[in-house]
N, C-alpha and C positions, 0 to 999 in steps of 0.2 A: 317543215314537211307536213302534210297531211295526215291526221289523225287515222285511227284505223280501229276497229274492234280487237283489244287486246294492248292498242299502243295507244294510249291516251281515251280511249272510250271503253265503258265497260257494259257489258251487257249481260244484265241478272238473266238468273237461273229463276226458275217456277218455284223454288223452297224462298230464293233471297226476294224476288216479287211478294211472295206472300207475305213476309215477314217484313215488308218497307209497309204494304198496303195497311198492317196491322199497327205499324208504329203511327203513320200518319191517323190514324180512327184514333188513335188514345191523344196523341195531341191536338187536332181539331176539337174531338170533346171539350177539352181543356182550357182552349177558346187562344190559342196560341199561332192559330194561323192568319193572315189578313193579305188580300191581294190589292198589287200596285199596280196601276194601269196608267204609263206613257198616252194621256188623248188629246193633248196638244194642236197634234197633225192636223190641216189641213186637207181638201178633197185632191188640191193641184193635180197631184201627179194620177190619182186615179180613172183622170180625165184626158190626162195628155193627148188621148189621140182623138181626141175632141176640140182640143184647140189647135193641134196642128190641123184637123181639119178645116177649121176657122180659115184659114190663111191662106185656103185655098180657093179653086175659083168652081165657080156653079158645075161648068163641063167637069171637072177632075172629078167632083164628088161623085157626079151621075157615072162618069167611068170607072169608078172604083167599085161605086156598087153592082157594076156586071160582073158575070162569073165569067174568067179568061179574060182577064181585062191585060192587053200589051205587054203587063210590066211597067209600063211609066210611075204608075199611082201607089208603087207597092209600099211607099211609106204612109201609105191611108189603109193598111190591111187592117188595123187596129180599129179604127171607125169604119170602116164598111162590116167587122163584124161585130162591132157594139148595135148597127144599127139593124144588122139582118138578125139577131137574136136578144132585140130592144123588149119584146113582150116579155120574155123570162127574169125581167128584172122585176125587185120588190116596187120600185117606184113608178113602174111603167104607168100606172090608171091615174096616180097622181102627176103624173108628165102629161098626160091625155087633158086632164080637166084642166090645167094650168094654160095647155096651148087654146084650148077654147075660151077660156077666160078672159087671157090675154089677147089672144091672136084673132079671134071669131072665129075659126078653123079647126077644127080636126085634127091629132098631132098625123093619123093616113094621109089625109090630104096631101097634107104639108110636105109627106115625103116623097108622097105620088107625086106632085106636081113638080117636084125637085126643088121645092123653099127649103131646101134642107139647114139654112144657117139659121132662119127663123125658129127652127123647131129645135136647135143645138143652144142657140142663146136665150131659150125659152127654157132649158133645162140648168143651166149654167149661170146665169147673170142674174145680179141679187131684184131686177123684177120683173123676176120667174121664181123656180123654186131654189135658184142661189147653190146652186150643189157645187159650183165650182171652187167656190170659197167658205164653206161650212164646212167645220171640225167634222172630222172621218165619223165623229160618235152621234152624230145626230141623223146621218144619211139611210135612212131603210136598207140595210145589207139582205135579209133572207124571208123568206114567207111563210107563212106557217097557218095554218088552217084559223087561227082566228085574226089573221091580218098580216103586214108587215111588219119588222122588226130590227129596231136597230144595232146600232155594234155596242149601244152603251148598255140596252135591252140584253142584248145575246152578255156582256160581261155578268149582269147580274145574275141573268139563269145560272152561268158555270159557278158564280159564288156559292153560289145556295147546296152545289153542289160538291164543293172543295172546302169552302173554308168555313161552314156553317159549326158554329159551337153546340156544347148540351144543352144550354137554353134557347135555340136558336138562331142565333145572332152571328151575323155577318159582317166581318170590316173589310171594305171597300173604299182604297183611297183611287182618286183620281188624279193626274195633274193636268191643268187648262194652260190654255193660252189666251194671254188676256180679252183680244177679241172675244172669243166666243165665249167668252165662260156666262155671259146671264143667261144664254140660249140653251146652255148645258146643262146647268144646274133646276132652269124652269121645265126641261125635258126630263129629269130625273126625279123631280119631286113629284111630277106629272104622272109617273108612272109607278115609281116606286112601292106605292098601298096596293096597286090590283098584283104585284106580284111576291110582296110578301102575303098574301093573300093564298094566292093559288101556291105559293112554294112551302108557307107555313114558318116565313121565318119573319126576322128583322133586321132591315138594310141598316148598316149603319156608315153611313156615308160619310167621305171627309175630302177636300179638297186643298191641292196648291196650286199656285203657277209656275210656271216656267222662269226662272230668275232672267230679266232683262242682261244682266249685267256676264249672262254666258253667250249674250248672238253675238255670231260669228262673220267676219267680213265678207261677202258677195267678190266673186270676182268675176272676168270673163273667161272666154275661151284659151287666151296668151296668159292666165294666171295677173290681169290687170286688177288692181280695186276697183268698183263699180260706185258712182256717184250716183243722186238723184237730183231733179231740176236745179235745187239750192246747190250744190255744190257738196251736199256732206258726203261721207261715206256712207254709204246702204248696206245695213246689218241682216241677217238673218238670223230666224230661231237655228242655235245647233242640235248635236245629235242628241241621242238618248244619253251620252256620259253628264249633258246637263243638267238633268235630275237628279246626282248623286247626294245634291244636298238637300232635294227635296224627302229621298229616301232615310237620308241622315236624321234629317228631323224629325222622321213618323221613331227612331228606337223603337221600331218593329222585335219581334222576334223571329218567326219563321214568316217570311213574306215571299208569296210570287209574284212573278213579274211576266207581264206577259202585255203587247201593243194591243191597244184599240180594235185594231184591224185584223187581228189572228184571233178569230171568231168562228165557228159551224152552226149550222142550225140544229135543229135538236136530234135529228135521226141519225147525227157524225158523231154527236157528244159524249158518245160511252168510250170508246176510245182515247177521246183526248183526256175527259174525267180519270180513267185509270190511270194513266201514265202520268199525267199529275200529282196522282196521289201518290204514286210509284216514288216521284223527284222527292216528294215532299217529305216521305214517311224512309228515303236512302236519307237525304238532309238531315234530320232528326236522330238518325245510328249513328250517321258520321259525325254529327255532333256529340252526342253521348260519350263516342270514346276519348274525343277532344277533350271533354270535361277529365274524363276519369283521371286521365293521363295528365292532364295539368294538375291534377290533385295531389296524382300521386309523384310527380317531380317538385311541386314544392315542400316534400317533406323527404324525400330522399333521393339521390343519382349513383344510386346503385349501379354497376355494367349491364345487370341483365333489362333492366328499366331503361336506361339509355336506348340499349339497343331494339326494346321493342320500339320506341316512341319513333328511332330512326327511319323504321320498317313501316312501320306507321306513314309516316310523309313519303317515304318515297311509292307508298301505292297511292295514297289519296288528297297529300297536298303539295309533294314536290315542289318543297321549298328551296333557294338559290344558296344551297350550302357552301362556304367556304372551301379549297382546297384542303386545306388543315387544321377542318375540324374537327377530325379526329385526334389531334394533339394537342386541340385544348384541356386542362383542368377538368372532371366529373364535373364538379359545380359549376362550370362555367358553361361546358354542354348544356347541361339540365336547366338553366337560367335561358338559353339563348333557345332552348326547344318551347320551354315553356312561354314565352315572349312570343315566338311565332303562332302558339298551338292558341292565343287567346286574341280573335284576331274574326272578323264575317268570313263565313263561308261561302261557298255559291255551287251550285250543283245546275248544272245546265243537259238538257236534253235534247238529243239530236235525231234527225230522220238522216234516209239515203239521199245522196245528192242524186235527183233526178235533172238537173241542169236550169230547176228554176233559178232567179235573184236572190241573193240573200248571202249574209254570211256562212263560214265554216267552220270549223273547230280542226285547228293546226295547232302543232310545237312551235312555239316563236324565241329564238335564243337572243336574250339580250345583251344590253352592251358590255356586262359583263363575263358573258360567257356562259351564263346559265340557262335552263330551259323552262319552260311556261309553256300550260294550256291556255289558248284564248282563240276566242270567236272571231275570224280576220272578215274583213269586207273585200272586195275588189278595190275602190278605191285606195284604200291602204297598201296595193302591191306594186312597186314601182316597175312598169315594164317598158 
């Protein structure tokens, strides 16, 4: 079932806000925060109706871009308004020089005159500016009065602004994907001094890849494996659960996590900054008591200790307790709380569903009967 305010989500009060925002300032000081950043991804899908555009023929596009166009074209609404609100992007002036460069044209012309595939695979195809296959983190996401900016840029701004220590210093891991990663790294080093500069701190950057050995097999539309000319299987990178080892190996301490692509430009960022700090500095109590409590059950399983520790899990980690366990042994309770209670947290933050994409946060009861919070996708609901 779906989560709710009250049933699996919790939503602080102005006293417990204050006092999460104060936890997290004493440990950011302390230099115990560092943000993880999934950038791997690819532009594909942020194009799609760019190359479903491709596919199409000169007449459809020019009728797509009329207003009250039949109906026929309505799976080009997606590129008729990439292209009718093409200036508002950060890359627009650098799309512009690239078609004259390239093209001897104009990227207007081009669309005036209805070349509109010329001016899509001059945006798209690696000679142009290759957006369709560049890491999401190198792409000009937002604008901002001294130029454009990208999602690898907008990460580091939010660093400076979350996880920055008493000496300044900022850990930011990234994980690549082998392709891109010398474009990544040479875009990072690239920019990195003018904004520890203006931020007053120091990036301190660290990198993995994406383990080969988690892409996942391609299939089609019938659930077929998908082959490539040779005849092998054709792999894809998988989802975000394939990082878990890259996460493993940072033995972080308090780490966020947050994609490439879930990025604002600077005049959204007080918002997201607070409620960051909000997750960060609720993570840090809720750890504290984790601590206390496993301290204080390895040295005694008293009933009244038991039973706090019980009360304890069932508001904040609802663990898959046995029917009877309550009739186990004190000591055996307290061994089997304390086993659970030393163990990653994870405190995850959610908005209203307004009907965008994206996961949810539901009760998922397992196969043994018990209940779990977790973030569901669409794809994971069988219908």
């Amino acid at each position: 079932r779906p989560c709710r305010t009250g049933d699996g989500i919790v939503q602080l009060s102005q006293a417990r806000l204050e006092s999460c925002l104060a936890a997290h300032e004493d440990a950011a000081e302390r230099g115990r925060f560092m943000k993880f950043v999934p950038a791997s991804g690819a532009a594909t899908r942020m194009f799609q109706c760019l190359y479903q555009a491709l596919a199409r023929s000169r007449d459809d596009l020019r009728a797509a871009l009329k207003s009250g166009s039949d109906g026929t074209t309505a799976d080009l609404d997606g590129f008729a308004n990439f292209i009718r609100e093409r200036r508002r992007f950060p890359f627009y002036h650098l799309w512009c020089e690239t078609c004259r460069r390239r093209l001897g044209r104009p990227l207007e012309a081009l669309l005036e005159s209805g070349d509109t595939h010329a001016a899509l695979t001059t945006l798209l195809d690696g000679d142009g500016l290759g957006y369709g296959h560049l890491p999401k983190a190198l792409i000009p996401f937002h604008r901002h009065g001294d130029g454009p900016r990208t999602a690898l840029e907008e990460h580091l701004v939010e660093a400076a602004a979350t996880v920055r220590d008493g000496r300044g210093g900022c850990q930011v891991h990234f994980t690549l994907g082998g392709d891109g990663e010398a474009g990544f790294r040479e875009l990072a080093e690239r920019v990195r001094g003018g904004y520890q500069d203006r931020l007053g701190c120091e990036f301190q950057l660290s990198y993995s890849l994406q383990q080969r050995a988690t892409d996942t097999i391609a299939v089609d539309l019938d659930n077929r494996p998908l082959r490539d000319a040779s005849g092998r299987l054709l792999l894809r990178p998988a989802g975000h659960g394939a990082l878990l080892e890259n996460l493993d190996r940072l033995q972080g301490d308090l780490v966020f996590i947050k994609n490439i692509d879930n990025v604002l430009p600077d005049h959204l960022k007080a918002t997201t900054v607070l409620w960051k700090k909000a997750l960060g500095g609720l993570l840090v109590e809720v750890q504290n008591q984790v601590h206390a409590l496993a301290r204080q059950l390895e040295t005694g399983t008293a009933e009244p200790l038991l039973t706090t520790a019980r009360r304890f899990f069932d508001q904040w980690l609802l663990p898959p307790f046995p029917p009877d366990f309550a009739d186990l042994p004190a000591p055996e309770q307290g061994r089997r709380l304390r086993e659970r209670l030393l163990r990653p947290l994870r405190v995850c933050g959610v908005v209203a569903n307004t009907g965008e994409p994206g996961g949810g946060p539901f009760w998922v009861r397992g196969g043994d009967g018990s209940l779990s919070l977790q973030i569901v996708e669409q794809a994971q609901v069988r219908r």
